[in-house]
C-alpha positions as CSV (number, residue, x, y, z in Angstrom):
1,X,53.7,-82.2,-20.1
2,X,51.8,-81.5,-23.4
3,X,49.1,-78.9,-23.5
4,X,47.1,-78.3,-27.1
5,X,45.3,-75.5,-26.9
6,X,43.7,-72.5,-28.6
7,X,43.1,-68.9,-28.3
8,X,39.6,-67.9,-29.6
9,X,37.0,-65.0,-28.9
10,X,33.9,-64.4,-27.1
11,X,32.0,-63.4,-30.2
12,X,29.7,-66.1,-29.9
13,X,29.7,-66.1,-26.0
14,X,31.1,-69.0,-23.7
15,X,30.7,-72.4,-24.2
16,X,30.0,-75.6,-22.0
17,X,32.9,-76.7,-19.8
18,X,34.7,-73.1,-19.9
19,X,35.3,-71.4,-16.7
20,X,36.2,-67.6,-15.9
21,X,39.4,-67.0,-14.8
22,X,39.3,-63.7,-14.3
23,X,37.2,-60.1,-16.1
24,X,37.0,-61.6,-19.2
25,X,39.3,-64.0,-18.9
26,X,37.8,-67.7,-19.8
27,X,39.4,-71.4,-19.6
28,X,37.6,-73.7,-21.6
29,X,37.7,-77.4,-20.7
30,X,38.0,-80.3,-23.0
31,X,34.8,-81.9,-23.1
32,X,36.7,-85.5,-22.9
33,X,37.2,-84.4,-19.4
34,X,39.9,-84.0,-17.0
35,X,41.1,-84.9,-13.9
36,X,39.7,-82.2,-11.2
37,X,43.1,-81.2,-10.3
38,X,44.6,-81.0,-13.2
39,X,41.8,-78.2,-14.1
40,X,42.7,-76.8,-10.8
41,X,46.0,-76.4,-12.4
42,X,45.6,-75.5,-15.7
43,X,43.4,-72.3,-14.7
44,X,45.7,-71.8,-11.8
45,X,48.5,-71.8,-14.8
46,X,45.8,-69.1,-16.6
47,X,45.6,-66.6,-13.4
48,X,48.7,-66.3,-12.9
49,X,48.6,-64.2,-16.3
50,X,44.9,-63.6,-16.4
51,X,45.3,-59.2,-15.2
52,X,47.7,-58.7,-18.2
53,X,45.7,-60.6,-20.3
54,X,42.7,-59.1,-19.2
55,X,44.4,-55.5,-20.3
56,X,46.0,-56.9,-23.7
57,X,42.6,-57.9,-25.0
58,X,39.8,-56.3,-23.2
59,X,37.2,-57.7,-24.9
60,X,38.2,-60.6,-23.8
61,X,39.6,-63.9,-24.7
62,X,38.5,-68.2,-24.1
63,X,41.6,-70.4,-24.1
64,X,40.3,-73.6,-25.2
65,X,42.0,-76.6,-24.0
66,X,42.1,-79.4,-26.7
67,X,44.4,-82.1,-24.3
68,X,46.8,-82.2,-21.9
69,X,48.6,-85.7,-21.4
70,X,52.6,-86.5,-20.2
71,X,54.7,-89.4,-19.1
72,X,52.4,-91.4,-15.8
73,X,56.0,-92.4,-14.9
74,X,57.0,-88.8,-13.2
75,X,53.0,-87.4,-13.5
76,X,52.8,-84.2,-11.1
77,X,49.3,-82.2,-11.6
78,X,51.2,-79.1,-10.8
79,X,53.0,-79.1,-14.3
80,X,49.7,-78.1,-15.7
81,X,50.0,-75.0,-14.6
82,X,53.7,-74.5,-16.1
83,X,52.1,-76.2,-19.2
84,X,50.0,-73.3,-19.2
85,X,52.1,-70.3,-18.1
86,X,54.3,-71.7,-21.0
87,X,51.6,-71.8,-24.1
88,X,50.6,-68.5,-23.0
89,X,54.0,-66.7,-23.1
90,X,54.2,-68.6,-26.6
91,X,51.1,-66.7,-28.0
92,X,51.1,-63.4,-26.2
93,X,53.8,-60.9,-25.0
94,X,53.4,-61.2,-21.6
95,X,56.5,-60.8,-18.8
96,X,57.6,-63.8,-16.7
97,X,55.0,-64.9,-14.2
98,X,57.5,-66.0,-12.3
99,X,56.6,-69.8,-12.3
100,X,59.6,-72.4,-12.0
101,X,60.1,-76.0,-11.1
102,X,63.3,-77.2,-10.0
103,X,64.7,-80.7,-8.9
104,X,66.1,-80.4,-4.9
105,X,66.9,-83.8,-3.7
106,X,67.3,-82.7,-0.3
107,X,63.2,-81.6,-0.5
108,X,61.9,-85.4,-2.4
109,X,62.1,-84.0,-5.6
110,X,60.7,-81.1,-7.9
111,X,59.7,-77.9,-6.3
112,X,57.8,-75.6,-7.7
113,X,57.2,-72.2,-7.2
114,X,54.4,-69.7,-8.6
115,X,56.1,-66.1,-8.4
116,X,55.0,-65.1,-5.3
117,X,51.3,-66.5,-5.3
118,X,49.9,-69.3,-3.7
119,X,49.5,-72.7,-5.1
120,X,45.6,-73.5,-5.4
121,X,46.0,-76.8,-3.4
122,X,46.7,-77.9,-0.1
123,X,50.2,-80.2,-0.2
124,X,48.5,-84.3,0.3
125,X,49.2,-85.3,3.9
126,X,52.1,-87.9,4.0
């Protein structure tokens, strides 16, 4: 999956389509839109970091998503979130959230795991 996004302040407070995350923590939404869950993942992808963030630059920080687009033929929403996790470790020295995906055959396919927290959605019925 390909995220392009950007770090920038608060200086000139938060803009449309930007949500908090957490303390001062904001995810800002392309205003071409997304789908709702892969919001739901991409600021799932945010919390997961969003307390040391939230102590590495206290006065606080918007992470402004430009797109996020990957190959329809293996599409899972839930790559968002390691999308995420991954372009923040890029920009700031943050430890390992702890977020993984894995293929297992014997489970239908990629499992992901979140480091110990709980995914923001319910698994779809089958």
């Amino acid at each position: 999956m390909n995220l392009r996004a950007e770090v920038a302040s608060l200086d000139g407070g938060v803009p449309p389509h930007s949500m908090r995350i957490h303390g001062k923590i904001w995810l800002g939404l392309s205003a071409a839109g997304l789908h709702w869950e892969d919001a739901a993942w991409l600021a799932f992808g945010v919390s997961l970091n969003a307390r040391a963030l939230n102590e590495l630059v206290p006065d606080g920080v918007l992470i402004r998503t430009a797109s996020l687009d990957g190959p329809l033929s293996d599409y899972r929403s839930e790559a968002a979130a390691l999308a995420m996790d991954a372009w923040l470790h890029e920009r700031f020295p943050l430890e390992s959230s702890g977020a993984a995906v894995t293929y297992d055959a014997s489970r239908g396919g990629f499992v992901f795991s979140w480091g110990g927290a709980a995914g923001p959605l319910l698994p779809e019925s089958t």
